[in-house]
Structure formats: structure tokens, C-alpha cells
DRENKOLGU-124423 format. One record per residue: residue number from 1; residue in three letters; y negated, x, z negated of N, C-alpha, C, O in turn. Coordinates in steps of 0.1 Angstrom, whole numbers, plus 5000, padded with zeros to 4 digits. Each point is the difference from the previous one (the first is absolute). Layout:
BEGIN
<atom NUM Ala <Y X Z> <Y X Z> <Y X Z> <Y X Z>> ...
end
This chain:
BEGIN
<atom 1 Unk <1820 2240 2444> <5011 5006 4993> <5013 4993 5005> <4999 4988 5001>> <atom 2 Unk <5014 5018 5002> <5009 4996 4999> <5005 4993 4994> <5003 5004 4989>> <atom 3 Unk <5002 4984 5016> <5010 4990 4991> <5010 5006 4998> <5000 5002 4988>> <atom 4 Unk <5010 5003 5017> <5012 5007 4993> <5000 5008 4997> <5011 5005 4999>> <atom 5 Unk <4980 5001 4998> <4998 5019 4994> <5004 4997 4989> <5009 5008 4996>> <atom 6 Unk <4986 4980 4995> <4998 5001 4984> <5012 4996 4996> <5001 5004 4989>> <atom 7 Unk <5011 4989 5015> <5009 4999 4993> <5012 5003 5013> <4994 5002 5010>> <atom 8 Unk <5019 4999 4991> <5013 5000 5003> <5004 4984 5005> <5003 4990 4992>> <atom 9 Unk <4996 5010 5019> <4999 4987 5002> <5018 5001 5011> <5002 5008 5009>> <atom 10 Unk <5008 4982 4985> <5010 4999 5006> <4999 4997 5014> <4989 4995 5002>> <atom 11 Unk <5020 5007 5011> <4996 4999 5011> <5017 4987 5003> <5009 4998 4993>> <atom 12 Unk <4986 4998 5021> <5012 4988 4997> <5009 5007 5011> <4996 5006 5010>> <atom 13 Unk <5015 4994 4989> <5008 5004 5004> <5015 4985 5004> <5006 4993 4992>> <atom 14 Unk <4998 5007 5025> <5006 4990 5006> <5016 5004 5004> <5004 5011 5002>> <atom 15 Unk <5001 4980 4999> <5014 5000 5003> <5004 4993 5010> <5009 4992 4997>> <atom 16 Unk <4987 5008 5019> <5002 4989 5009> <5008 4995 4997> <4998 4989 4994>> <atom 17 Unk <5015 5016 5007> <5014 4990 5004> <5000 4992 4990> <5002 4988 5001>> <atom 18 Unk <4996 5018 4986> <5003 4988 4983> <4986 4996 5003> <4999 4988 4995>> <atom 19 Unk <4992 5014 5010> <4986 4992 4999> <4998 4994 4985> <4999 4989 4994>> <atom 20 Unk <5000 5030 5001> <4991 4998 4993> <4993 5009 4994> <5003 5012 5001>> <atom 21 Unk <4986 4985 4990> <4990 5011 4999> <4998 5002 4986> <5000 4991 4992>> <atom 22 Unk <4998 5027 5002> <4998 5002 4985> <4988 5004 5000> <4993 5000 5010>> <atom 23 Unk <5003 5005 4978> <4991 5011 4996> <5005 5006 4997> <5010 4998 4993>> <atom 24 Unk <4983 5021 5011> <5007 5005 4986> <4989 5015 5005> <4993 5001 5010>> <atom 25 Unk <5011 5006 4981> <4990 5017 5002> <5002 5008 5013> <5010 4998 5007>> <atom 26 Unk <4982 5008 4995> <5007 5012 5010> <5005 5010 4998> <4994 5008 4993>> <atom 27 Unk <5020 4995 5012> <5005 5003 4991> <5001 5018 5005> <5011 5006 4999>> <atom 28 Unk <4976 5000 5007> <5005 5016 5009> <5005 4994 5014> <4996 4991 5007>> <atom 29 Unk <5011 5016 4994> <5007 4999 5016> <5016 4993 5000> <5007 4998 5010>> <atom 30 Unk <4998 4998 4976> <5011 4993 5000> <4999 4983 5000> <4994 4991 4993>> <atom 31 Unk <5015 5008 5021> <5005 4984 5002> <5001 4993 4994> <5008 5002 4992>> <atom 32 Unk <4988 4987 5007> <5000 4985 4989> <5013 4997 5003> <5001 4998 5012>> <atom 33 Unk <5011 5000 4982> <5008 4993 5009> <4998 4981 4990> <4996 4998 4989>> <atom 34 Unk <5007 4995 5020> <5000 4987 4999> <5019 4997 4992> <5011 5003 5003>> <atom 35 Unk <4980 4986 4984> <5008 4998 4992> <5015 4991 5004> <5010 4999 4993>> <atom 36 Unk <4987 4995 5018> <5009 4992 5007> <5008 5004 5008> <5012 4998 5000>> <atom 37 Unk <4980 5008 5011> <5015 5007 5012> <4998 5013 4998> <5009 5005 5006>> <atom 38 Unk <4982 5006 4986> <5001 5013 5000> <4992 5005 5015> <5000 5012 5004>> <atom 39 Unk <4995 4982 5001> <4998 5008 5011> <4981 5008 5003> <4992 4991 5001>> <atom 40 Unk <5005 5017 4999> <4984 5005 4997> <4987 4986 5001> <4997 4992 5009>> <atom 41 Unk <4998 5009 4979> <4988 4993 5001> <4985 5001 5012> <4996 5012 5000>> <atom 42 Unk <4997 4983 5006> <4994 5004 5007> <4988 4994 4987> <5000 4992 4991>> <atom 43 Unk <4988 5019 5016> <4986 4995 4988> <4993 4994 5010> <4997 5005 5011>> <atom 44 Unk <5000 4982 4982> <4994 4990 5011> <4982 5005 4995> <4990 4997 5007>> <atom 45 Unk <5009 5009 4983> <4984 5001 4996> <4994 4995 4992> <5010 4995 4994>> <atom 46 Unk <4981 5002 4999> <4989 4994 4987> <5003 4987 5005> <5010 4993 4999>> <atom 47 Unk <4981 5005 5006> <4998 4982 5008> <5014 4992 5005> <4997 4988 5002>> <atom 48 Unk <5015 5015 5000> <5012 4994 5001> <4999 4989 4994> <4999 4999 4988>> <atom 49 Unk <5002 4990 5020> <5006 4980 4992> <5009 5002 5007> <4999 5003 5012>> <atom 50 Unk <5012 4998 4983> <5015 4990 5007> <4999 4990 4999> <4996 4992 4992>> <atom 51 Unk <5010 5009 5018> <5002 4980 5007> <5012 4998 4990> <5005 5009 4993>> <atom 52 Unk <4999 4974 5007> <5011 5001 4992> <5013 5002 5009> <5001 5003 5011>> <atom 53 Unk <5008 4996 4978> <5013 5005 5007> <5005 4991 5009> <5000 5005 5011>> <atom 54 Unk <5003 4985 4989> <5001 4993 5012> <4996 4998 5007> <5007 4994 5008>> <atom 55 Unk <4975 5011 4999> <4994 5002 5008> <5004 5011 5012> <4993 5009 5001>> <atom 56 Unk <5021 4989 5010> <5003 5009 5005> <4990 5003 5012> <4998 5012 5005>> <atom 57 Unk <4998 4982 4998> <4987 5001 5013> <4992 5008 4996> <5000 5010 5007>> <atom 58 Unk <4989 4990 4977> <4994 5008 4994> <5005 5015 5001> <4995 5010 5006>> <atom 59 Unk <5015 4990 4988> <5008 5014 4998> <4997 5005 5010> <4992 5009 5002>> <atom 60 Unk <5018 4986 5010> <4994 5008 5011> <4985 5007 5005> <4997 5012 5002>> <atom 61 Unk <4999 4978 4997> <4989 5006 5003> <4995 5015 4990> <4997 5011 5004>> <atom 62 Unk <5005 4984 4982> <5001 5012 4990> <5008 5015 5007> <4995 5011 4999>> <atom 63 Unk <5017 4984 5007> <5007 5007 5002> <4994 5010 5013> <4997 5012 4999>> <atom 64 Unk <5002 4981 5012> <4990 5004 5007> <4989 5010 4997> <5002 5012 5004>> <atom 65 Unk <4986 4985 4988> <4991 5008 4992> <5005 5005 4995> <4996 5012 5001>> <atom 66 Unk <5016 4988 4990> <5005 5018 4993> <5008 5008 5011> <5003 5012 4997>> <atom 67 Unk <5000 4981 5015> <5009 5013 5007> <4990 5007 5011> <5003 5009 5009>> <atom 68 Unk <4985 4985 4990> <4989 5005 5009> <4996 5012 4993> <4998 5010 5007>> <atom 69 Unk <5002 4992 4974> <4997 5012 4996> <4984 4996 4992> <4995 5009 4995>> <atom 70 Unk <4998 4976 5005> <4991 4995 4994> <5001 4991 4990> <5006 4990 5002>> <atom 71 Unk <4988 5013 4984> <5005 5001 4986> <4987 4985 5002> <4995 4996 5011>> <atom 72 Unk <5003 4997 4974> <4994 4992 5002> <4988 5003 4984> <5000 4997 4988>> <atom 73 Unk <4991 5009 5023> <4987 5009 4989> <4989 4994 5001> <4998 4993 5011>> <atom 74 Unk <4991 5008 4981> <4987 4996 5004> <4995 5004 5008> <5008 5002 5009>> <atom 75 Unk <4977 5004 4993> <4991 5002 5012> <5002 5018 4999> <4997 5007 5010>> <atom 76 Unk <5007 4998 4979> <5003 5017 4994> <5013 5001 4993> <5002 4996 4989>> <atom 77 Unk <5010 5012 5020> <5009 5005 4992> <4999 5002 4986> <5012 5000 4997>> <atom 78 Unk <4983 5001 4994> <4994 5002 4986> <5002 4986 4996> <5010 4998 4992>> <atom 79 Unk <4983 4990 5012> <5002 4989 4995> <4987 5000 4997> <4999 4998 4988>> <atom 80 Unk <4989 5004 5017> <4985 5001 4996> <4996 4986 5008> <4991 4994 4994>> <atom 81 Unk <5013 5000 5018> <4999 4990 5005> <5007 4990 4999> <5012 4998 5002>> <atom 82 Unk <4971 4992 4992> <5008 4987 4990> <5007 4991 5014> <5003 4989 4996>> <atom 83 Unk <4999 5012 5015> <5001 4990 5009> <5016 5007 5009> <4997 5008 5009>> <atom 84 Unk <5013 4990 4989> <5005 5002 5011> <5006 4999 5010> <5005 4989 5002>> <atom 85 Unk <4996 5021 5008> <5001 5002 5013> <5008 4986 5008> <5007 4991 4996>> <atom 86 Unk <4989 5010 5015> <5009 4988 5002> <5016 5005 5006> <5001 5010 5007>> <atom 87 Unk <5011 4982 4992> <5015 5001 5003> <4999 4988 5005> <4993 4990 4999>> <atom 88 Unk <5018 5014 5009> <5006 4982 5008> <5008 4996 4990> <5005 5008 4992>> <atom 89 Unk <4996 4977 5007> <5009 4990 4990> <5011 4994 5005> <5008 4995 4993>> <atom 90 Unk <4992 5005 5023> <5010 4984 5006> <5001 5011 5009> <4993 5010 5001>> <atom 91 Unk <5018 4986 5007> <5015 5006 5008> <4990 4999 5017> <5001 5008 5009>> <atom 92 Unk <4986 4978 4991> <4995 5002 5010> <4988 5007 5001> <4997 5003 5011>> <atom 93 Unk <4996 5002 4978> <4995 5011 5001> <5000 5013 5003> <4990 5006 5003>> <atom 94 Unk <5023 4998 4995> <5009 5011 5002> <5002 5001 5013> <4997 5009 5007>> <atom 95 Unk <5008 4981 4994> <5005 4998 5014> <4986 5004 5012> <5001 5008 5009>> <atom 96 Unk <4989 4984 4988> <4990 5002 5005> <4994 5017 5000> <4998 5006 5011>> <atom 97 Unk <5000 5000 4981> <4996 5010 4998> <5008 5013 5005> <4995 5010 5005>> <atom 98 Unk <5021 4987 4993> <5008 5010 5012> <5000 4993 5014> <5007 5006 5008>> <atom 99 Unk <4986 4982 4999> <5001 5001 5014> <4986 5007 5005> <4998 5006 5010>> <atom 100 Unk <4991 4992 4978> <4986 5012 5007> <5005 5015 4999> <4995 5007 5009>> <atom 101 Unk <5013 4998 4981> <5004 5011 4994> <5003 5008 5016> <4998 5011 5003>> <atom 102 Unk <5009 4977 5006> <5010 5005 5011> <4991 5001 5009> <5001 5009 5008>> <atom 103 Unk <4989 4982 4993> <4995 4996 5013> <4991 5013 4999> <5000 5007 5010>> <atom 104 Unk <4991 4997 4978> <4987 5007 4997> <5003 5015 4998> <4992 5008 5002>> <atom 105 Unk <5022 4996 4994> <5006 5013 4998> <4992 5002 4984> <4992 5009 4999>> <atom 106 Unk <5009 4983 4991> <4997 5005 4989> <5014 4996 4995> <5010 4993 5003>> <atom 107 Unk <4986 5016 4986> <5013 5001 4988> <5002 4991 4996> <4991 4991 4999>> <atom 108 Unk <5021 5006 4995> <5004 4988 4988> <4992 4998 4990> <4995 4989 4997>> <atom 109 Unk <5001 5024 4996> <4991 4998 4992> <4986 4996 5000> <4996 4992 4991>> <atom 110 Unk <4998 5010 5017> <4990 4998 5005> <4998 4990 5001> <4992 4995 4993>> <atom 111 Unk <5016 4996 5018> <4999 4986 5006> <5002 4994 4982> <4990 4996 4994>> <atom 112 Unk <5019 5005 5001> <5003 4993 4985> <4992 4998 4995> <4999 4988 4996>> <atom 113 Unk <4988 5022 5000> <4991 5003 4994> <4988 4988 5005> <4994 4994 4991>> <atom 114 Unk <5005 5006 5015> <4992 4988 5009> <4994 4989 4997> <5007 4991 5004>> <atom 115 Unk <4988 5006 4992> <4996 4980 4993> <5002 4994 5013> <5009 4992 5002>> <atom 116 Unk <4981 5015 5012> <5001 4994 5012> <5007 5009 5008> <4996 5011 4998>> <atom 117 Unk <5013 4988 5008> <5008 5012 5012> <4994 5000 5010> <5007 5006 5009>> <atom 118 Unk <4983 4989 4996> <4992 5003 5014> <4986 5005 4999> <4994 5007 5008>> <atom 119 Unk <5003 4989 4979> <4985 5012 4997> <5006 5015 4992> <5006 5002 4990>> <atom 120 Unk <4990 5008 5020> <4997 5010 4989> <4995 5000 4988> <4989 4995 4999>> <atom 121 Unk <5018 5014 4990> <4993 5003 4989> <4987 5003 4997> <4993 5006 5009>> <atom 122 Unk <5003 4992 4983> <4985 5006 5001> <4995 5010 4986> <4989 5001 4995>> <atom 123 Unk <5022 5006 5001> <4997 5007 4985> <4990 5012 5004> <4996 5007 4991>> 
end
């Protein structure tokens, strides 16, 4: 059975530049705006830890993973997978992962997605 089917579970929602992150509902198709500079919330996903705010290296990397277009979910969009996915954490991971991205012709996303960036996936 689904872990999130049974209740309304808030999703976390980030603010690079203020680096920082809420919960709150989904709200349809209208924009979160962020209570600090106003500018659209991005939904980082169920599983979202923010780094703290002083952690500007982290962020990045955060920042990185949300402009690739990859949210931070378990093993099922639903949230049915207790384990999730792996994201890069550090600026050299990133880094690492867009020079295979270049070399291999895969996407941003893809390479991000990666625990390892030289083995293929195996889902």
C-alpha cells in the first residue's frame, strides 16, 4: 500500500538565493512565492533535508539538482519508497557528474541522478 495515499502529506518547497526551505500543500498549479524575496518556490520533493543556511557549497549543489529538473523523492514518485534516490551533496560531485554528462552525451539529469557517473543505471 501506499505510504502517501492515506494522508496529505506536505511537500518541501526551496528558495535558493534565501536558502531556504518550507513545507506547505500543493497548492493546483499556483506558485509558492517565497516569504522573503517573493520570487517562485521550487518543490524540492518528500525527502528534501536542507543543508543549513550557511552551508553555501551545499546549496549549490541543491541548486544544481533543482535546475536539472530532479525533485528529491524516494524509489516512487508517490513516496512508496522507504529509501531515497540518490542526489549529489558537494560542489565536487556536481562537478564530477557534469564533466561525464559532457564527455558521455547524457543529460544533466541523468548524470545527477547517478550514485556512480561511470556505471550505468541498472533500474
Amino acid at each position: 500500500m501506499c505510504h502517501y495515499a492515506m494522508t496529505w502529506y506536505k511537500l518541501h518547497f526551496a528558495c535558493v538565493p534565501c536558502r531556504v526551505s518550507f513545507k506547505r500543500h500543493v497548492a493546483g498549479d499556483r506558485e509558492q512565492p517565497c516569504p522573503n524575496c517573493g520570487r517562485a518556490l521550487v518543490c524540492a520533493g518528500h525527502d528534501f533535508a536542507p543543508p543549513p543556511r550557511r552551508d553555501t557549497a551545499a546549496w549549490a549543489a541543491v541548486s544544481a539538482v533543482l535546475a536539472a529538473g530532479l525533485r528529491y523523492e524516494g524509489l516512487e514518485p508517490c513516496g512508496c519508497g522507504r529509501r531515497p534516490r540518490y542526489r549529489p551533496r558537494t560542489r565536487a560531485d556536481v562537478r564530477a557528474r557534469r564533466i561525464v554528462a559532457a564527455r558521455t552525451g547524457l543529460t544533466a539529469a541523468e548524470a545527477l541522478a547517478r550514485r556512480d557517473p561511470l556505471t550505468p543505471e541498472a533500474d
